[in-house]
ROSE-410798 format. One record per residue: residue in three letters; chain; x, y, z of N, C-alpha, C in turn. Coordinates in steps of 0.02 Angstrom, whole numbers. Layout:
REM residues N
- ALA A X Y Z X Y Z X Y Z
...
END
This chain:
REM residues 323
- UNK A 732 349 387 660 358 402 637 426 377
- UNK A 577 442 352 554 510 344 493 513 356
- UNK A 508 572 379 425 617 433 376 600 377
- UNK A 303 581 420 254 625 371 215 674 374
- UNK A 196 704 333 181 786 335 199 798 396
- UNK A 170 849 427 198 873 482 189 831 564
- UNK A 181 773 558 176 734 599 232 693 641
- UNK A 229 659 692 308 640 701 315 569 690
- UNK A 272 565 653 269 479 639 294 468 571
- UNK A 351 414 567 400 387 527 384 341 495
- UNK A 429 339 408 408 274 403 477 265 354
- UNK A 503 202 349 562 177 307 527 164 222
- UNK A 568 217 178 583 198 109 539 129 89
- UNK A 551 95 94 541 35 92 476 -6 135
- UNK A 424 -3 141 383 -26 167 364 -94 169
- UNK A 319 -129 194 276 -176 185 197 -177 167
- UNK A 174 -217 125 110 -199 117 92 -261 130
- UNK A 24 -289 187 30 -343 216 -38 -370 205
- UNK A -53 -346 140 -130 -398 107 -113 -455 113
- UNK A -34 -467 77 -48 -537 56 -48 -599 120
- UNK A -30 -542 168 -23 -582 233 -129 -623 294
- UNK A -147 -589 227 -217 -614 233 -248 -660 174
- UNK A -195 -688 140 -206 -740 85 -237 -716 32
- UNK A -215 -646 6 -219 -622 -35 -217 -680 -108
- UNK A -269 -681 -139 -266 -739 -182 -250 -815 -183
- UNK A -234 -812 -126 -205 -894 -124 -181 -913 -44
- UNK A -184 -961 -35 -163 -975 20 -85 -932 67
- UNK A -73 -936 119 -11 -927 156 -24 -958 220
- UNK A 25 -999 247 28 -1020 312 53 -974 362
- UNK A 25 -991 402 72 -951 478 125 -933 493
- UNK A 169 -973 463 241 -1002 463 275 -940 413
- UNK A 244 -962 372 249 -910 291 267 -844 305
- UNK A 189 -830 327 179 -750 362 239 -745 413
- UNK A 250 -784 452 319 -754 527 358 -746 475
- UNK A 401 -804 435 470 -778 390 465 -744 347
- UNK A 405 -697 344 407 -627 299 414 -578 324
- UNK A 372 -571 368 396 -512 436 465 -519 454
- UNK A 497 -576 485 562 -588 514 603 -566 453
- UNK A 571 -592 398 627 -560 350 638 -466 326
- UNK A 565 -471 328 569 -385 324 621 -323 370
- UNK A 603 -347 452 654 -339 498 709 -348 485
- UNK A 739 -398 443 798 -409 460 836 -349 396
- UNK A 792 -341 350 807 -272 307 798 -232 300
- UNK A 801 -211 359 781 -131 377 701 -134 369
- UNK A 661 -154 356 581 -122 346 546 -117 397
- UNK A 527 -38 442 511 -56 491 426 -6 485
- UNK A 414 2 401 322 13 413 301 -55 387
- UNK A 260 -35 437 194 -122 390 127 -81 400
- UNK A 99 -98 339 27 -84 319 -24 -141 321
- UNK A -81 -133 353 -131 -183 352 -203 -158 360
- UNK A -254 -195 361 -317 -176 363 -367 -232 378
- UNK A -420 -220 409 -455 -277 429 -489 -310 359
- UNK A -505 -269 315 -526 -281 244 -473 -374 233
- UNK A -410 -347 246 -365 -394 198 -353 -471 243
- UNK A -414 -521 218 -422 -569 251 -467 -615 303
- UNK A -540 -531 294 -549 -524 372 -529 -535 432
- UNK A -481 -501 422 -429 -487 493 -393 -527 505
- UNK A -374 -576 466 -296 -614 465 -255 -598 460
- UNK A -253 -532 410 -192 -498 406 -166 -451 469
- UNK A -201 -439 506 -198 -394 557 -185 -452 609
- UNK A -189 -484 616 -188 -552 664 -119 -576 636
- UNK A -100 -597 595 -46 -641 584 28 -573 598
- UNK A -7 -504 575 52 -463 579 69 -448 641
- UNK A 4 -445 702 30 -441 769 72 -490 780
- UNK A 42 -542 764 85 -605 811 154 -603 786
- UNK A 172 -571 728 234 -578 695 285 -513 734
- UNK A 254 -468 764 292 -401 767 277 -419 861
- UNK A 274 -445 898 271 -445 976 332 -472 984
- UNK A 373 -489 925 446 -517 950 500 -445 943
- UNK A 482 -366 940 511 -324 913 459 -264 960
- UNK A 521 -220 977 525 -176 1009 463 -132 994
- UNK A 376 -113 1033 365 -64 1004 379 19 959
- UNK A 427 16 996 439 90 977 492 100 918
- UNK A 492 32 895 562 40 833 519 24 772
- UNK A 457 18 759 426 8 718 356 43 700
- UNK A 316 51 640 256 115 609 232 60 604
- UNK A 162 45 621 86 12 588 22 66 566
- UNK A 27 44 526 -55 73 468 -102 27 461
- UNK A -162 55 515 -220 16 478 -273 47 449
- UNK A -329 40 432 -376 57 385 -447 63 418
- UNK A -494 105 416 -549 115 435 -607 136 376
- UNK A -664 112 381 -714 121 325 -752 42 314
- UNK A -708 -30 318 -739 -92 312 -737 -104 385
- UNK A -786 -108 432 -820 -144 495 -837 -230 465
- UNK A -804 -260 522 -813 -338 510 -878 -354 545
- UNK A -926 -401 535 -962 -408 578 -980 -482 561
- UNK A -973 -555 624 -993 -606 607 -1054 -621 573
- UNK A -1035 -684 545 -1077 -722 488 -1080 -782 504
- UNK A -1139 -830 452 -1119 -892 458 -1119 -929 417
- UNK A -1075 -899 364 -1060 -923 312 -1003 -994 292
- UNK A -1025 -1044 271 -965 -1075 246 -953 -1102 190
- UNK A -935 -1053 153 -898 -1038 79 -848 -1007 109
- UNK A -803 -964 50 -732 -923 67 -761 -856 38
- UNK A -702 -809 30 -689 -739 24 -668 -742 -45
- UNK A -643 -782 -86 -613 -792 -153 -657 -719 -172
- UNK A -726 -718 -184 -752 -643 -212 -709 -582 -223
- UNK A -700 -577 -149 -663 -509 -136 -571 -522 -135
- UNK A -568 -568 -168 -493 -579 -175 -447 -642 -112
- UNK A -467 -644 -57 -447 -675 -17 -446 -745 2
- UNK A -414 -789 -4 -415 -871 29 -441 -892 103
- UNK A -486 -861 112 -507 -868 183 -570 -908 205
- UNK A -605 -933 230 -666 -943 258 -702 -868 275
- UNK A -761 -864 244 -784 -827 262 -850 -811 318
- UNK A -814 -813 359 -829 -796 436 -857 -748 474
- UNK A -851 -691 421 -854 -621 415 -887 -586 367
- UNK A -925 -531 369 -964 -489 317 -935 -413 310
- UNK A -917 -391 270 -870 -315 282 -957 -275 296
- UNK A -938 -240 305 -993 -165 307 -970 -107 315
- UNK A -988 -66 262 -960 -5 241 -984 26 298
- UNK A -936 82 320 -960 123 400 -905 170 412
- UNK A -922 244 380 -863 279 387 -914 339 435
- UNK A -962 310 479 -958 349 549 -919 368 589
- UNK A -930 420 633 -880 410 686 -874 352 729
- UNK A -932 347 744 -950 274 783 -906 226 751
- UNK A -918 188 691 -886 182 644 -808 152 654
- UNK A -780 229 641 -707 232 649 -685 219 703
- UNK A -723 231 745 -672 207 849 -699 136 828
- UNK A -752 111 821 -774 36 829 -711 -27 783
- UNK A -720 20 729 -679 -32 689 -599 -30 714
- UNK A -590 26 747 -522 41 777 -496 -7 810
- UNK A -548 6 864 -537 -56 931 -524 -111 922
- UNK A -570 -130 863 -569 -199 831 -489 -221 816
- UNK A -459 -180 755 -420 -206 738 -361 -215 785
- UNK A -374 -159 839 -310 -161 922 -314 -230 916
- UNK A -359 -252 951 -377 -308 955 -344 -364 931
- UNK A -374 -366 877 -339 -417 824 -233 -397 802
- UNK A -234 -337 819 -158 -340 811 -122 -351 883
- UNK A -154 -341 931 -136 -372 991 -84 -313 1026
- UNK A -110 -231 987 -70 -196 995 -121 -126 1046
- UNK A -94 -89 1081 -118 -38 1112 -138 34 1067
- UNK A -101 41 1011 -111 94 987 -60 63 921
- UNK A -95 119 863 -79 109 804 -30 184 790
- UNK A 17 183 734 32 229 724 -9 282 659
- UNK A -24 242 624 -87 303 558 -124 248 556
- UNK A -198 274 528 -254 265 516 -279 306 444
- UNK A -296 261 386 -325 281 341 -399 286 335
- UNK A -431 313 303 -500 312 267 -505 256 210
- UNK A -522 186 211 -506 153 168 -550 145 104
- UNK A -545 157 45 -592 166 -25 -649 190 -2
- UNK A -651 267 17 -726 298 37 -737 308 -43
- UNK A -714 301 -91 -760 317 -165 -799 321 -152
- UNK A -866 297 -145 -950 266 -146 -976 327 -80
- UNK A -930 340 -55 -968 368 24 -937 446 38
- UNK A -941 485 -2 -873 530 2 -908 571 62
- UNK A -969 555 38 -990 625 81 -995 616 163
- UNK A -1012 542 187 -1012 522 246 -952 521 293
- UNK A -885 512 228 -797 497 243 -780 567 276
- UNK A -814 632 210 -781 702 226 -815 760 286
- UNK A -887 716 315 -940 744 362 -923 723 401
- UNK A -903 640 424 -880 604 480 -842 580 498
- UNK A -801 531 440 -746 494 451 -686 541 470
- UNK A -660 588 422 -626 622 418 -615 651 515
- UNK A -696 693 508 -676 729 566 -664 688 626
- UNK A -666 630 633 -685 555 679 -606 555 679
- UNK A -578 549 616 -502 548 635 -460 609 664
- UNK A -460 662 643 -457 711 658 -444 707 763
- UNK A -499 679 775 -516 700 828 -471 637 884
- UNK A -459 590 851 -414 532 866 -340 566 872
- UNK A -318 588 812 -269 596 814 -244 679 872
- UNK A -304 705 868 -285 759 934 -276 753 1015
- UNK A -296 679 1003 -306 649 1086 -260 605 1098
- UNK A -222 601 1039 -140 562 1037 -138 483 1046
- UNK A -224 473 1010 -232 414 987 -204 360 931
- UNK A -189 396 882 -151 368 843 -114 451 808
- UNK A -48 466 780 -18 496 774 -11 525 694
- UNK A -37 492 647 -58 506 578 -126 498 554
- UNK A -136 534 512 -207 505 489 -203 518 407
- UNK A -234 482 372 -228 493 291 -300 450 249
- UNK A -308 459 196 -339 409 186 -302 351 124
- UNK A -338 310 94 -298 270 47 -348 240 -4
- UNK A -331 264 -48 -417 237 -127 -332 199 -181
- UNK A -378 193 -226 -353 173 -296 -347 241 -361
- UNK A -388 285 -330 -392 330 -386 -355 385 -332
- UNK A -363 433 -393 -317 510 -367 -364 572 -353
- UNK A -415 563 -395 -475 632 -377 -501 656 -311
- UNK A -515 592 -293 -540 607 -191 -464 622 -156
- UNK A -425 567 -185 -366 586 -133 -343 674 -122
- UNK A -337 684 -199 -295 771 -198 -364 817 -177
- UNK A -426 785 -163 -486 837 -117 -450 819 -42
- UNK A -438 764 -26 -415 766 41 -363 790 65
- UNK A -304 827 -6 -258 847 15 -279 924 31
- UNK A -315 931 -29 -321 1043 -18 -373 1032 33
- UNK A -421 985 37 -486 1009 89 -469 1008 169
- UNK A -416 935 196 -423 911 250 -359 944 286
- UNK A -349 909 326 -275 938 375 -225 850 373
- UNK A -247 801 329 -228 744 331 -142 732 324
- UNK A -111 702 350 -47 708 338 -15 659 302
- UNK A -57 630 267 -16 557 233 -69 543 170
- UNK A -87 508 114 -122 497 66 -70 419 32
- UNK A -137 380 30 -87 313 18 -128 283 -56
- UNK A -87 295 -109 -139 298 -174 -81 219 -209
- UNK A -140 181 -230 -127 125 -250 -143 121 -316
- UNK A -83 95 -363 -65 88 -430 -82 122 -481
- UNK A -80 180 -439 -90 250 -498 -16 305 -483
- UNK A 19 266 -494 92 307 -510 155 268 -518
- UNK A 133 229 -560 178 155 -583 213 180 -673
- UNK A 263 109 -680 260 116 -751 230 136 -812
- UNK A 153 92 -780 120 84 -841 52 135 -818
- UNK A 35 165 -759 -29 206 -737 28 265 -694
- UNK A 22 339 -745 73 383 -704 15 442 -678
- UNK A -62 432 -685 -95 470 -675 -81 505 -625
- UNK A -65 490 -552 -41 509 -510 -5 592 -495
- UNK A 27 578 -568 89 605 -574 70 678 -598
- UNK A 3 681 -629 -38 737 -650 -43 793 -621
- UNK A -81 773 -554 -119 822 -505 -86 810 -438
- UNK A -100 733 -413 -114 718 -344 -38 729 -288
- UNK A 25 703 -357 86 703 -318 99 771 -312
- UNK A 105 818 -345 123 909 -359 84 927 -309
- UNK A 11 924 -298 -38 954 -253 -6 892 -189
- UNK A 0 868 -174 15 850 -85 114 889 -84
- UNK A 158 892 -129 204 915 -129 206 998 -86
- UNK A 139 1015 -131 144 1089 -131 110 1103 -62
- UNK A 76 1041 -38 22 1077 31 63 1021 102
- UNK A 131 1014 67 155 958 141 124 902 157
- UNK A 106 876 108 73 792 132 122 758 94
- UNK A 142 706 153 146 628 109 131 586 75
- UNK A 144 572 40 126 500 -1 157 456 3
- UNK A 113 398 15 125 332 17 121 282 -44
- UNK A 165 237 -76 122 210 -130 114 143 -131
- UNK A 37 112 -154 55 39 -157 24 19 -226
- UNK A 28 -47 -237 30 -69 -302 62 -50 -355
- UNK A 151 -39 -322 191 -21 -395 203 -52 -427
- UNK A 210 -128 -422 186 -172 -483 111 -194 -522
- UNK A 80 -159 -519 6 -167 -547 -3 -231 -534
- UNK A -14 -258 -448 -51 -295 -456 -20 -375 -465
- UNK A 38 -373 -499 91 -419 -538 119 -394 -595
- UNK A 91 -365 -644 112 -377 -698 178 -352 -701
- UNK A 198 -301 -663 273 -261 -661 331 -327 -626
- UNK A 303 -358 -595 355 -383 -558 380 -445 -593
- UNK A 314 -483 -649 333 -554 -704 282 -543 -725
- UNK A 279 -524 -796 248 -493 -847 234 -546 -881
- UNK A 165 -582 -893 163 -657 -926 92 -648 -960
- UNK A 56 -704 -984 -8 -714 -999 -64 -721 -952
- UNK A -26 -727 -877 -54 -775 -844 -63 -688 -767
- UNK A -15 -650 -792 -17 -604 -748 -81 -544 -718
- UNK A -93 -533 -664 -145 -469 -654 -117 -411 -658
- UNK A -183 -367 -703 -148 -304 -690 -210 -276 -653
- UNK A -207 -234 -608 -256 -198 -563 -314 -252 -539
- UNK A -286 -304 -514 -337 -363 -487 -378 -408 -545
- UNK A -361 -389 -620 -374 -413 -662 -348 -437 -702
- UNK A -364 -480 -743 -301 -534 -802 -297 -464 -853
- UNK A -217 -468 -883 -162 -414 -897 -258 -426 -986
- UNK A -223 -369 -1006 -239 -359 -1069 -166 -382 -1130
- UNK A -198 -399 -1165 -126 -412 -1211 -96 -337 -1235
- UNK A -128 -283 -1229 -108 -236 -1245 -31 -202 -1201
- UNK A -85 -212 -1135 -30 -179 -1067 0 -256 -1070
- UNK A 15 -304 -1077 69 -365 -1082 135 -332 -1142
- UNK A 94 -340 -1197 148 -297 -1243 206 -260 -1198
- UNK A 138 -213 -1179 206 -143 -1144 246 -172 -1111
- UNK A 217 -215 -1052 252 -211 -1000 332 -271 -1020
- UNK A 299 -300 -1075 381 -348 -1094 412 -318 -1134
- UNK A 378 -275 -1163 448 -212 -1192 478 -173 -1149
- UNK A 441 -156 -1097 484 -135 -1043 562 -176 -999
- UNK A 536 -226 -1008 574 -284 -987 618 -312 -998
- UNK A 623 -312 -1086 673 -331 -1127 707 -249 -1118
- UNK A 717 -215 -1115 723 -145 -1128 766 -148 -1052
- UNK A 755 -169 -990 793 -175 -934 838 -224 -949
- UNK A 833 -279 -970 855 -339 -966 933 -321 -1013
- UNK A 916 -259 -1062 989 -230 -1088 1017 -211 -1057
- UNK A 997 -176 -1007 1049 -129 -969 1071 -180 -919
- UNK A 1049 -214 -901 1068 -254 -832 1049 -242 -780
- UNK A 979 -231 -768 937 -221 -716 888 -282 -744
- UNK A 829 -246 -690 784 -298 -692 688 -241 -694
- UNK A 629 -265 -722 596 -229 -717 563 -211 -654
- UNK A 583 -260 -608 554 -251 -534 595 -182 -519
- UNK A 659 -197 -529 694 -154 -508 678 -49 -525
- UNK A 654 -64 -580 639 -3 -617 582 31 -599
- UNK A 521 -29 -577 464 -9 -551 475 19 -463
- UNK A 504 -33 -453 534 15 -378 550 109 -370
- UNK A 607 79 -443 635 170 -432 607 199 -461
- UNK A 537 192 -501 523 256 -544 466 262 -476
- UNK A 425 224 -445 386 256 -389 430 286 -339
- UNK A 489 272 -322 524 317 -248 553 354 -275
- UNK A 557 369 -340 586 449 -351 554 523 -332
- UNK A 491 520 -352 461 585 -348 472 603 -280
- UNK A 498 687 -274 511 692 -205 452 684 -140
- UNK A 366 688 -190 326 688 -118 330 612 -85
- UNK A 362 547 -128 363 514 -103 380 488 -56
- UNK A 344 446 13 375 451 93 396 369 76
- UNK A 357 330 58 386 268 53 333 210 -10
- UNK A 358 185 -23 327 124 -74 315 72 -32
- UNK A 264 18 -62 238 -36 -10 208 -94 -68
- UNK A 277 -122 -61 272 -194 -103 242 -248 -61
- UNK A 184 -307 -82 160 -334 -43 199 -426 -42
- UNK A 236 -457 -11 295 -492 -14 241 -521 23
- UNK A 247 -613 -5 204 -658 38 246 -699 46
- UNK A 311 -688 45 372 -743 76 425 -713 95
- UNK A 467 -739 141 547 -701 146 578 -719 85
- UNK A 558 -756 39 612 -761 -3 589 -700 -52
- UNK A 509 -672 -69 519 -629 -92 511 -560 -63
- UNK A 501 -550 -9 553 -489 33 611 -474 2
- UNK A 657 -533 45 725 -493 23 736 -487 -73
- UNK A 690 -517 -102 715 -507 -157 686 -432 -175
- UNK A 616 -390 -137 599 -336 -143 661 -271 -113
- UNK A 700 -291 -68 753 -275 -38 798 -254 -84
- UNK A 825 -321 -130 890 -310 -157 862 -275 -209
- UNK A 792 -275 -240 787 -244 -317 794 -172 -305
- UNK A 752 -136 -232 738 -73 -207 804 -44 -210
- UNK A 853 -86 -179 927 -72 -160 956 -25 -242
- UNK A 947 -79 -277 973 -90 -353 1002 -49 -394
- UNK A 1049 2 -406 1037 67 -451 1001 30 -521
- UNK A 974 96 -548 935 63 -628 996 119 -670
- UNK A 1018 100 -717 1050 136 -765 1013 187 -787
- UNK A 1026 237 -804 1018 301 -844 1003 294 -900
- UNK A 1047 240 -937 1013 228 -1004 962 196 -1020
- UNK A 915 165 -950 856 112 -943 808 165 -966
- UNK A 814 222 -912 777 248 -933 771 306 -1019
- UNK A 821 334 -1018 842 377 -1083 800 320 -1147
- UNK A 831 250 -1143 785 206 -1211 719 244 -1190
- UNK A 686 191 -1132 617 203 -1107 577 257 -1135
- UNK A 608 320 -1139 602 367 -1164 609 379 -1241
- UNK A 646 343 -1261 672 359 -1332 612 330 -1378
- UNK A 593 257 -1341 549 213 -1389 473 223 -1370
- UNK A 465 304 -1326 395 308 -1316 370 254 -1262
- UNK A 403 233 -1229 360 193 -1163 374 192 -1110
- UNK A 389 295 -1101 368 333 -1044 410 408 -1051
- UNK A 362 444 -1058 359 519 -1093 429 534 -1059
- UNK A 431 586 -1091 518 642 -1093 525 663 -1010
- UNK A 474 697 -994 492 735 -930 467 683 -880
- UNK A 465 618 -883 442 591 -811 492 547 -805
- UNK A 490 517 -731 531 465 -712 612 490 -703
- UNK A 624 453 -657 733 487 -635 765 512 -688
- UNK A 814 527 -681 865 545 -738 901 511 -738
END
């Protein structure tokens, strides 16, 4: 387990990222969702990440019901503040915003303080839990100024009353995040698919600056999305169909593992949990069968010479990534 920033809240190497547990693109049953959790548990993974965003609140619903069979205190939950659910009466689905759901629900941006306790409660609620262990700022892009006037201090003020025990926020990009690292007192930053194979932006500013000021990082989308994990025609990269360009890369990357005797899942694993600010990675597994297979790849050593080619043939600079 390792601390984050200076907080006493833990989280295992190895995470969960539990969109897909809100039918992230496609359907999942109930059933589905328990033997992914049960399977996560059974391999050591004891953070799970969720948000009311992912599903409108299925994901937060299916992950309580999955984790009341397991000891509170042996396990980290992360949820997300900034999307407020508020009924609808709609009947179409969520497909828009990515999700297989009925849409039941209307997000609304709300990084008040009001806001942040409201949507809090909510998701207690729906996880069927008393208290959370971190709380992010979820994609304030659009709202920075309302996130860094209110939200922020809204958490702040949670976490001093030993309401929830971390606080961080979590975008897609790196510019707001590394303001929240020098500006805020935040102890965690959870930046999604910007410090992967094929997007090392990350690796610029945001990871060095939380290194240097004691924040954690969290990472998700180290397979862009899919394309890292089965690199095809048919694959997404950043919620979008791959470009043939980044396809290229990513199956030269592939064939390029496939010499050494690894695998590219495997590689994408270890080139995100190397950097030392990293606290844990958060692969999003919508089955036990591919859990444990996130398990054994994480487990995996990658050869030395995976990377040294990688390097040799230009498809991923000299000084980055393990040795």
């Amino acid at each position: 387990m390792t601390r984050l920033g200076r907080s006493r809240v833990e989280v295992t190497p190895l995470g969960f990222g539990a969109a897909t547990l809100g039918n992230l693109y496609r359907p999942t049953d109930d059933e589905q969702a328990l033997d992914a959790v049960r399977a996560a548990w059974q391999r050591g993974i004891r953070y799970f990440d969720t948000a009311p965003h992912y599903g409108l609140g299925l994901s937060e619903r299916r992950l309580g019901a999955a984790l009341r069979a397991y000891d509170r205190a042996d396990y980290t939950v992360s949820t997300k503040v900034g999307r407020r659910l508020e009924p609808a009466d709609g009947t179409g689905d969520d497909l828009a915003h990515g999700f297989a759901v009925p849409d039941t629900h209307h997000r609304v941006w709300d990084f008040s303080a009001h806001g942040v306790r409201r949507t809090l409660e909510s998701s207690l609620d729906r996880l069927g839990l008393d208290r959370v262990d971190l709380v992010y700022l979820h994609d304030p892009d659009d709202h920075a100024e309302q996130a860094f006037r209110e939200a922020y201090p809204a958490l702040e003020k949670l976490r001093a009353e030993g309401v929830v025990g971390a606080i961080g926020a979590g975008m897609n990009q790196t510019g707001m995040l590394t303001r929240f690292v020098r500006d805020t007192d935040v102890d965690v930053v959870l930046c999604a698919g910007r410090y992967t194979l094929l997007d090392r932006s990350a690796g610029t500013e945001l990871l060095p600056t939380a290194a240097a000021y004691g924040v954690s990082v969290v990472l998700g989308g180290v397979f862009n999305s899919g394309l890292l994990a089965d690199p095809t025609p048919e694959s997404t990269y950043d919620y979008s169909r791959v470009t043939p360009e980044l396809l290229s890369r990513a199956l030269r990357m592939k064939a390029v593992a496939e010499r050494h005797g690894t695998t590219l899942r495997a590689a994408a694993l270890a080139f995100a949990s190397a950097h030392p600010a990293v606290a844990s990675v958060l692969p999003g597994p919508r089955s036990a069968a591919e859990v444990h297979d996130c398990a054994d790849q994480f487990a995996a050593a990658v050869p030395a010479g995976f990377w040294q080619e990688l390097r040799d043939s230009g498809l991923l600079p000299r000084e980055e990534g393990p040795s």
